[in-house]
Structure formats: C-alpha cells, structure tokens
TORTI-399620 format. One record per atom (N, C-alpha, C): residue number from 1; x, y, z; atom name. Coordinates in steps of 0.02 Angstrom, whole numbers, padded with zeros to 5 digits, always signed. Layout:
BEGIN
  seq       x       y       z  atom
  NUM       X       Y       Z    CA
...
END
This chain:
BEGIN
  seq       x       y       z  atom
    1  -00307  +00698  -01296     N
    1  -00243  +00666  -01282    CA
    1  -00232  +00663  -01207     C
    2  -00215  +00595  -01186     N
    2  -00216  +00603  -01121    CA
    2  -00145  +00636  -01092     C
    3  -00140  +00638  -01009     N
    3  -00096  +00702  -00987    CA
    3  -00034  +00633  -00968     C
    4  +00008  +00666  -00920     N
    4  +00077  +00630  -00920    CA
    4  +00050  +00561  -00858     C
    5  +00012  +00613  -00826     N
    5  -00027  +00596  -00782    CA
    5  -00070  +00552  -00776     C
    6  -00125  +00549  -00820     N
    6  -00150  +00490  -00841    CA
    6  -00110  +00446  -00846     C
    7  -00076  +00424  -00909     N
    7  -00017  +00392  -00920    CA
    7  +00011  +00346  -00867     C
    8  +00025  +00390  -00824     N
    8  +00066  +00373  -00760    CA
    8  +00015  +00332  -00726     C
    9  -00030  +00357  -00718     N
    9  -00066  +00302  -00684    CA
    9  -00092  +00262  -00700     C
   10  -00095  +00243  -00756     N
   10  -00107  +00205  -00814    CA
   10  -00070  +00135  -00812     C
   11  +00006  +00150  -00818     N
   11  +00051  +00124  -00814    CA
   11  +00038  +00069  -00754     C
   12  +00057  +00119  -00659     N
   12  +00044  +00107  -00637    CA
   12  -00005  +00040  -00609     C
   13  -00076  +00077  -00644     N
   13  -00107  +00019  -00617    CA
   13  -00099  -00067  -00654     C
   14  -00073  -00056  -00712     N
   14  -00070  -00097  -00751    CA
   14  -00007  -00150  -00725     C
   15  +00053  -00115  -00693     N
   15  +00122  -00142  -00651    CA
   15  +00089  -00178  -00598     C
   16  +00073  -00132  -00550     N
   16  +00017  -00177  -00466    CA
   16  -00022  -00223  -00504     C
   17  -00069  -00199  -00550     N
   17  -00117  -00274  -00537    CA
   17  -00074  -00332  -00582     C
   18  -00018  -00358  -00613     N
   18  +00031  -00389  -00629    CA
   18  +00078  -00417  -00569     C
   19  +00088  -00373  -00544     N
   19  +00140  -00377  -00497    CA
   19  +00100  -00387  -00428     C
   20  +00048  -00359  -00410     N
   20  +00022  -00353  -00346    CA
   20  -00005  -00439  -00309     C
   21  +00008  -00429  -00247     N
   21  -00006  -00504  -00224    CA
   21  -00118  -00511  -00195     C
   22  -00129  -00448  -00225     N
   22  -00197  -00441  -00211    CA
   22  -00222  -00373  -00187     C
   23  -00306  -00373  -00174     N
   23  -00346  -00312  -00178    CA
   23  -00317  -00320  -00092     C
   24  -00323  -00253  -00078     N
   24  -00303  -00209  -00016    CA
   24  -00385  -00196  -00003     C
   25  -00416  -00192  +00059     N
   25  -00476  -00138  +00057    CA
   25  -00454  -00090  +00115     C
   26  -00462  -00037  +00099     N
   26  -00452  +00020  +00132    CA
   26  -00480  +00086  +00150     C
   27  -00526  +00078  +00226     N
   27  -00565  +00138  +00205    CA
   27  -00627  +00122  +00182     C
   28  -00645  +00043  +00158     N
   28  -00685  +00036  +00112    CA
   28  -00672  +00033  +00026     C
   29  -00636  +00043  +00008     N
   29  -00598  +00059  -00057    CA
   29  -00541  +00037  -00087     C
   30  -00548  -00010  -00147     N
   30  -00490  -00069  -00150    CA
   30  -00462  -00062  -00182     C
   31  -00395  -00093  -00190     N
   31  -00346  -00061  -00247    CA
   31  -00299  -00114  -00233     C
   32  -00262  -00128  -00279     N
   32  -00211  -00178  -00277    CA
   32  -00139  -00155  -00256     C
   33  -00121  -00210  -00214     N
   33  -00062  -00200  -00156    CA
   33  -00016  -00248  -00153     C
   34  +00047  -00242  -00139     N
   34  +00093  -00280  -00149    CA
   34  +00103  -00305  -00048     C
   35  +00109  -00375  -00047     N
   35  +00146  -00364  +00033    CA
   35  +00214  -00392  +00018     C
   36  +00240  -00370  +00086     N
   36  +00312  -00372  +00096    CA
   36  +00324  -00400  +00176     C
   37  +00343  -00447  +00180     N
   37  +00371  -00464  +00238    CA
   37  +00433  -00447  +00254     C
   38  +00479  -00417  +00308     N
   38  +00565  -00436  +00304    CA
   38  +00580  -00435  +00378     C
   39  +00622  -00455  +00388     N
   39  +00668  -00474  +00465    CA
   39  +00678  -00390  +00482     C
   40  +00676  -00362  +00537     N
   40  +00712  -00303  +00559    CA
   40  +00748  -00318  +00628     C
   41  +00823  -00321  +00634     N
   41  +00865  -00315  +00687    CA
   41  +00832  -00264  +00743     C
   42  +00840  -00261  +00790     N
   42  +00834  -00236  +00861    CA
   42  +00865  -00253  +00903     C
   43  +00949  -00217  +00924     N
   43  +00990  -00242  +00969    CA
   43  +01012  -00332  +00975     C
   44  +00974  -00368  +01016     N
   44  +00984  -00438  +01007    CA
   44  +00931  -00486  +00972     C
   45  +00881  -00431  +00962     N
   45  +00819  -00481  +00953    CA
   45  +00795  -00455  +00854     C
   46  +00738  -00485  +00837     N
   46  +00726  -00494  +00777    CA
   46  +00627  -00483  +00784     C
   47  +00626  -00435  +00727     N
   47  +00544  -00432  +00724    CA
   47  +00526  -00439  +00660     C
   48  +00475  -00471  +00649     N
   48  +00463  -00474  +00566    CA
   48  +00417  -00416  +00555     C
   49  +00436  -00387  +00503     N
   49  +00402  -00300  +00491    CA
   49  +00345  -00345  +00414     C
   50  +00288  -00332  +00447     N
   50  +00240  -00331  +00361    CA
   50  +00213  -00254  +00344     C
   51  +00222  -00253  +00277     N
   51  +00200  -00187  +00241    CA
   51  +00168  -00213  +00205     C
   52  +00100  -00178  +00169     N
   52  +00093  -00162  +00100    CA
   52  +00105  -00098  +00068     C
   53  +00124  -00115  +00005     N
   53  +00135  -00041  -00044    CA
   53  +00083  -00060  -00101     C
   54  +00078  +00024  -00121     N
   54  +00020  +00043  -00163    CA
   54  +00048  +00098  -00223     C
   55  +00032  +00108  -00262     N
   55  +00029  +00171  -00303    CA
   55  +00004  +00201  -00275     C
   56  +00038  +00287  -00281     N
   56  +00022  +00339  -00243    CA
   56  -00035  +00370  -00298     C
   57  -00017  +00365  -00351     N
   57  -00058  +00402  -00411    CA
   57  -00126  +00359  -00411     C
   58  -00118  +00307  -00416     N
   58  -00185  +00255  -00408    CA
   58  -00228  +00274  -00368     C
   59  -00210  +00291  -00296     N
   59  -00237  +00292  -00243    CA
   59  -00268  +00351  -00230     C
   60  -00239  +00395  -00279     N
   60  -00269  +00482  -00288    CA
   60  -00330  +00475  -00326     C
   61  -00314  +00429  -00371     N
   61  -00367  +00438  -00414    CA
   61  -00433  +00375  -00375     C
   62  -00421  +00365  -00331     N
   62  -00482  +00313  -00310    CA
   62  -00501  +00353  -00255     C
   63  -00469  +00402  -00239     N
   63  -00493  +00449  -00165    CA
   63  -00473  +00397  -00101     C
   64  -00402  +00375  -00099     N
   64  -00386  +00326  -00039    CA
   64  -00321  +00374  -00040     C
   65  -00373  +00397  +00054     N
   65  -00296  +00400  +00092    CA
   65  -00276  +00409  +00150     C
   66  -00242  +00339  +00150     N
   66  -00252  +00317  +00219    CA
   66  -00216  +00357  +00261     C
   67  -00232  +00363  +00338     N
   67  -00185  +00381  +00402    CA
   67  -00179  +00339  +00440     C
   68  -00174  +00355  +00487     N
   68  -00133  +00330  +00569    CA
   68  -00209  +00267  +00580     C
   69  -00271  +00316  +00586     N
   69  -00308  +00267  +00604    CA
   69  -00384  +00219  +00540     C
   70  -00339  +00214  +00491     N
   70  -00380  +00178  +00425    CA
   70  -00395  +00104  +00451     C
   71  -00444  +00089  +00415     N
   71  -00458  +00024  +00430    CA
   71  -00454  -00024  +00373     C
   72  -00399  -00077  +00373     N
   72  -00352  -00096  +00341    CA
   72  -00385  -00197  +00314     C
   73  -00396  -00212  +00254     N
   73  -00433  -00258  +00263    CA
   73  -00382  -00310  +00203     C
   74  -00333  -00351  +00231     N
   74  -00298  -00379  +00181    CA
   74  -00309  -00455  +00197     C
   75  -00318  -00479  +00130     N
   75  -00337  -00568  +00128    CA
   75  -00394  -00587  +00191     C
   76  -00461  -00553  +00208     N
   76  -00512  -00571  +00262    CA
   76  -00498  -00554  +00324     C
   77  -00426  -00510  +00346     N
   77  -00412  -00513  +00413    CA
   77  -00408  -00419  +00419     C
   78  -00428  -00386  +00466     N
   78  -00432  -00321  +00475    CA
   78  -00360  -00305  +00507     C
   79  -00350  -00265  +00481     N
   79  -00254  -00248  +00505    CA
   79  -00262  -00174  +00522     C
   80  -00226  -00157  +00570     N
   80  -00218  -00079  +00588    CA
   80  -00128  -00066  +00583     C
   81  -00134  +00005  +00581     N
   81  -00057  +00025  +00541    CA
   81  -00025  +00042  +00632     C
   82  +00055  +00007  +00616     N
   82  +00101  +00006  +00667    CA
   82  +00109  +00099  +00674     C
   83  +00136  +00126  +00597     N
   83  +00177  +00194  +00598    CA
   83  +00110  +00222  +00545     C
   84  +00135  +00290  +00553     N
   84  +00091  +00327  +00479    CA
   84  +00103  +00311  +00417     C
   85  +00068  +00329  +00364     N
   85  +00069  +00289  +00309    CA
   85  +00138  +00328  +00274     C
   86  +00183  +00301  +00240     N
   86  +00260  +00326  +00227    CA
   86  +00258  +00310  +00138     C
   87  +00251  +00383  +00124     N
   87  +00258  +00409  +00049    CA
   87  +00328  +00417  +00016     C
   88  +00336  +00370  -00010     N
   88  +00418  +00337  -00070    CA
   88  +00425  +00348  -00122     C
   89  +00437  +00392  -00157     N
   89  +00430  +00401  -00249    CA
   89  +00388  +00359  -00264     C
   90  +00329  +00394  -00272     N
   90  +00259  +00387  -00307    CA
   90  +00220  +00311  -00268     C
   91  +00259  +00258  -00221     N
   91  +00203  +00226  -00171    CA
   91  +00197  +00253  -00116     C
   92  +00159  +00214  -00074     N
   92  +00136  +00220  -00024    CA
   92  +00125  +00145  +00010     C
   93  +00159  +00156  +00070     N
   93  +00194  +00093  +00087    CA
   93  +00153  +00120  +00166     C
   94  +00096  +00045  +00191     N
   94  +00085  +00061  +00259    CA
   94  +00091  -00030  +00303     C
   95  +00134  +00004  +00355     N
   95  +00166  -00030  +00391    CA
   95  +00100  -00083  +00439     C
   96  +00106  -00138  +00436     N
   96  +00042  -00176  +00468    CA
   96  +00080  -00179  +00554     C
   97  +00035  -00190  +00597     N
   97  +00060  -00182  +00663    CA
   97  +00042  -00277  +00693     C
END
C-alpha cells in the first residue's frame, strides 16, 4: 500500500504535467514547471519578475535541488537564478534573473 507520500507525489506530478507550461532542465534533470511572468512596482519604475515553480515532492524524488548557482535550462535558453530558490507549501519557485 502506498504511503501518504507517494500519493502526494503522485498527485503532484500528475497536476504539473496538466497544468505545467513544460520540462524545466535543471542540473541536468527535468521535471515539469510552470512559468510565471508578473509586473513588480519599484518606487517609479516597473520590472517584469519571471519565475518557474515546481513540486517540491517531485523534485525530491528526482534528486533536484537547485541553489543560488544551478544551471537553469527553460524552452533552449540557459537561465541563471536572480534570488535563492524560495520554498512555498510544497513548491519551489526559482526566480529567473
């Protein structure tokens, strides 16, 4: 019988690759990732912030985990992370620079 855990990631992967806008490579190691574009204010001016998010449980179980200096491979273009990678109830959301 599988654990809650399984389950969960189960779930998981089954939500991202539905929901996900494509494979992430990371590290060498791919997994499906959602991106997110949005506007962020700064005094007078405006920056567009891109993220991708991931399952945190997914990403345990594939042995991905990224830091400060991962090498980030989304849609053919190599991306490096702005901030450290920022852990959200159960994703993992890393900020593209």
């Amino acid at each position: 019988m599988a654990t809650f855990e399984q389950r969960f990631t189960r779930l998981d992967r089954r939500v991202f690759s539905r929901l996900g806008d494509g494979l992430a490579t990371i590290d060498g190691k791919e997994i499906e990732a959602i991106y997110n574009k949005q506007t962020v204010q700064f005094d007078d001016s405006r920056v567009a912030e891109r993220s991708l998010e991931f399952s945190e449980s997914v990403a345990n179980e594939l042995g991905i985990k990224p830091n400060r200096s991962s090498l980030i491979l989304w849609q053919g273009r190599e991306e490096r992370l702005a901030i450290p990678p920022l852990y959200q109830d159960g994703v993992i959301r890393l900020v593209l620079a």
